[in-house]
NUKE-102463 format. One record per residue (C-alpha): residue in one letter; y, x, z. Coordinates in nm, 3 decimals, m for minus. Example, Ala and Ser with C-alpha at 12.3 -4.5 7.8 and 13.67 -1.06 7.14 Angstrom:
// residues 2
[A, [m0.450, 1.230, 0.780]]
[S, [m0.106, 1.367, 0.714]]
// end
This chain:
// residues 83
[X, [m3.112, m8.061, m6.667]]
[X, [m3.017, m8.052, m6.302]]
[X, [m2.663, m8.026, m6.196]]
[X, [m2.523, m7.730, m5.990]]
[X, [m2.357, m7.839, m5.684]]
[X, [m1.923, m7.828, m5.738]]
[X, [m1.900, m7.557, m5.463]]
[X, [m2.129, m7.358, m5.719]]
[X, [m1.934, m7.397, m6.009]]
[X, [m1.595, m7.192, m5.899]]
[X, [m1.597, m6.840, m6.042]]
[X, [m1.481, m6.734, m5.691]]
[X, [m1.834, m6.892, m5.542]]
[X, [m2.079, m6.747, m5.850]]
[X, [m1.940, m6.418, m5.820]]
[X, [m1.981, m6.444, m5.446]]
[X, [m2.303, m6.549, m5.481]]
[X, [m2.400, m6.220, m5.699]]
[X, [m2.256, m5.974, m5.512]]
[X, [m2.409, m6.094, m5.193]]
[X, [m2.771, m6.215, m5.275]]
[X, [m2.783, m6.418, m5.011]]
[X, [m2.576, m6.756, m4.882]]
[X, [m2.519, m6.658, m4.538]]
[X, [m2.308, m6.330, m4.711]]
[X, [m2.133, m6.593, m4.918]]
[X, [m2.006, m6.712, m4.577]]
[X, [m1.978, m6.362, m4.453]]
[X, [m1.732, m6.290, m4.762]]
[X, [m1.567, m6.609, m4.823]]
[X, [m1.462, m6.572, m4.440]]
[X, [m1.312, m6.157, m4.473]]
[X, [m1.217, m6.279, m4.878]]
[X, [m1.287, m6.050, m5.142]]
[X, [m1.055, m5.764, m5.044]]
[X, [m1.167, m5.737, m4.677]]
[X, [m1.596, m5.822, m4.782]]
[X, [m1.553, m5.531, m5.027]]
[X, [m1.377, m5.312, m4.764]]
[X, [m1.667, m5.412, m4.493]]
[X, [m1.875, m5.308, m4.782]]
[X, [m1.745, m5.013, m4.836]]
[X, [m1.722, m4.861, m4.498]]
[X, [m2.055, m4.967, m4.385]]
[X, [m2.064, m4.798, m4.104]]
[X, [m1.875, m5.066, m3.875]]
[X, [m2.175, m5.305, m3.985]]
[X, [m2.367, m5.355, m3.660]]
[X, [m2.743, m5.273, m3.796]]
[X, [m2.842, m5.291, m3.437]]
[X, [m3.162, m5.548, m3.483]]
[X, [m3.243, m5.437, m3.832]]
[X, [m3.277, m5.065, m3.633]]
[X, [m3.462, m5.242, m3.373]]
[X, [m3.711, m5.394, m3.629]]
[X, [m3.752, m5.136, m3.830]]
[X, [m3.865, m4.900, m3.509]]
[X, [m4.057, m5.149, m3.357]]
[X, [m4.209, m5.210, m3.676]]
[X, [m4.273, m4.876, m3.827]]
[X, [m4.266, m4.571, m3.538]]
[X, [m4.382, m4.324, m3.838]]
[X, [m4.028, m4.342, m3.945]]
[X, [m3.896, m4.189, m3.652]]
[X, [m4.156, m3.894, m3.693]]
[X, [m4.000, m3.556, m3.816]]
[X, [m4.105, m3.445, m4.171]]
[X, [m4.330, m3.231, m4.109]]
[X, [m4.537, m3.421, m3.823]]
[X, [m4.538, m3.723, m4.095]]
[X, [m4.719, m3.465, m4.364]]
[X, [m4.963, m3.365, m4.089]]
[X, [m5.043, m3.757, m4.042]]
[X, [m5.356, m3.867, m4.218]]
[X, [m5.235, m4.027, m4.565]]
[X, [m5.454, m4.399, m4.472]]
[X, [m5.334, m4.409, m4.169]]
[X, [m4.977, m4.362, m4.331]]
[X, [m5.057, m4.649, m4.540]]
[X, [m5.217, m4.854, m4.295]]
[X, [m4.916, m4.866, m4.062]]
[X, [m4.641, m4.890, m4.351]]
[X, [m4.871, m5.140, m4.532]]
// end
């Protein structure tokens, strides 16, 4: 059986690792510590979500339609672009 790494095996680093789902947020909250990650968490809305905002337009424009133009859109073409 293959043996975890010792930075893996500190409660402090597992829980880490499960609240983040992802190493570079282990980094992320072992930098703020678990007070301040939680607090960033928590008031999300200081989280620059510039590029993901950028991607997501870029990537899908039929999210940026109003409601009720996106129910007028032809449902394949819906699911061809969101595919």
């Amino acid at each position: 059986m293959p043996v975890a790494p010792v930075e893996w095996t500190s409660d402090t680093t597992r829980l880490l690792r499960r609240i983040t789902m992802a190493a570079t947020e282990v980094e992320v909250a072992m930098r703020y510590g678990f007070r301040g990650y939680l607090e960033r968490q928590l008031h999300y809305r200081y989280v620059d979500d510039s590029v993901t905002d950028a991607f997501v337009a870029a990537k899908y424009p039929l999210l940026a339609l109003p409601v009720d133009q996106l129910f007028a859109q032809n449902s394949g073409t819906i699911q061809n672009r969101l595919a």
